[in-house]
N, C-alpha and C positions, 0 to 999 in steps of 0.2 A: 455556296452551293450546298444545299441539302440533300440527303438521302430519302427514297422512299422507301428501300431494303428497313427491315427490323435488326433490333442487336442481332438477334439471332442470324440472320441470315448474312449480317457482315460478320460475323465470326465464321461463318460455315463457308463463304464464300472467300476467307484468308486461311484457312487451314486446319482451322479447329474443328475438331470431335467433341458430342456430346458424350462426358464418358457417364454421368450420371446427373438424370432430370428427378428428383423427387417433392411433390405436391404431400404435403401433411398439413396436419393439423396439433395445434400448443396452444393452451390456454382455451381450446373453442374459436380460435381464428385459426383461417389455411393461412400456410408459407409456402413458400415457394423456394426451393434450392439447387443451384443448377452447377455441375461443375464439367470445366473443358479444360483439352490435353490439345496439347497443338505437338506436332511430328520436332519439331527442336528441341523438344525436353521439359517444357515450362508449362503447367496448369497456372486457370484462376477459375474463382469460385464467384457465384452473385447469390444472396438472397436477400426475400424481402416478403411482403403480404400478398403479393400475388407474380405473376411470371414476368409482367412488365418491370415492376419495381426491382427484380431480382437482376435483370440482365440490362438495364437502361444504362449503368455506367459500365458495361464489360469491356464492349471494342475501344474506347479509351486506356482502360486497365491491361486488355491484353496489345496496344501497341506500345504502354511503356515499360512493359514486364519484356517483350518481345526486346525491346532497343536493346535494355540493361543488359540481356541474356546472351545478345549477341556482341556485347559490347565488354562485356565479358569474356567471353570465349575465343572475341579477336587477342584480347591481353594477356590472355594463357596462353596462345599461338606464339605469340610472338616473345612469350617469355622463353617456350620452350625450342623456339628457331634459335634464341643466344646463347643456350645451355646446348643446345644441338652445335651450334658454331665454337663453342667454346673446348669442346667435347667431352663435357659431362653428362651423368647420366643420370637415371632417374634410383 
């Protein structure tokens, strides 16, 4: 099953904010650099020669940055639920 959504609009449409889109110019070729903040804590960043190039592997990148982060964060929980049952403190 494919999408017809753009990166951009599967990132917009799981959470993520654009927190900063800037088009320039290096060398006499434009770039393109795009960077998104999602409400968990975790930015990723695309560029490239134009807006496609920049953001065509994001929604990949932000669903394995998302796992890690959350995958993460369940492993700190639950370190800190045994040091809480243990009754140590921080």
């Amino acid at each position: 099953m494919t999408s017809d959504k753009t990166p951009h609009e599967i990132l917009l449409g799981e959470g993520w904010l654009v927190a900063v889109h800037n088009p320039y110019h290096l060398d006499g070729k434009r770039h393109s650099f795009w960077l998104f903040t999602h409400p968990d804590g975790v930015w990723i960043k695309g560029e490239g020669l134009n807006d496609e190039d920049a953001l065509k592997d994001l929604p990949a990148l932000a669903y394995e940055k998302l796992k890690y982060h959350r995958e993460a964060r369940a492993a700190l929980d639950q370190i800190e639920a045994v040091r809480k049952a243990m009754g140590e403190t921080k």
